[in-house]
C-alpha positions, 0 to 999 in steps of 0.5 A: 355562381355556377350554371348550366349554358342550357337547362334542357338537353336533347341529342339524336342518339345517332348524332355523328359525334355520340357524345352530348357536350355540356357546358357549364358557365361560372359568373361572379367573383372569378378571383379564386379557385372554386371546383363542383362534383356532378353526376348523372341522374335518369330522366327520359334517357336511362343509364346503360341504354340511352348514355353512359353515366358521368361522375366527376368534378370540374374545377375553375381556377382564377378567371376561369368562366367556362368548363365542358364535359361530354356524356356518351350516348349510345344509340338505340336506333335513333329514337329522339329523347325529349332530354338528357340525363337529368345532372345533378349539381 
């Protein structure tokens, strides 16, 4: 099984880094192999404006339990989004 460390995002969109770090957490059987494609979708935060959409996979090979990606946000001066981009499983 594959989840999300967290389930809200949120990020100053002048935070020193300009990158949102996700992580995603594999539980269960880590015996094999096992990949996801994900994407970007607009909540509160709009592509183009607010962050620069993802589309991409993740794989895991055996024993693998955590995988990272980063969204690119952009600033708009500083206002705060109550979350991220809504990501898609």
């Amino acid at each position: 099984m594959l989840s999300f460390l967290t389930t809200d995002f949120s990020i100053y969109e002048y935070a020193s880094s300009g990158e949102a770090l996700i992580t995603v957490v594999r539980t269960g059987n880590t015996n094999s192999s096992v990949s996801v494609d994900f994407y970007t979708r607009d909540g509160t935060a709009i592509h183009g404006i607010d962050y620069i959409g993802v589309r991409d996979s993740l794989t895991f090979g055996p024993g693998d339990i955590v995988k990272t990606f980063t969204i690119a946000i952009m600033n708009d001066n500083g206002q705060v989004q109550p979350t991220a981009p809504l990501i898609s499983r």
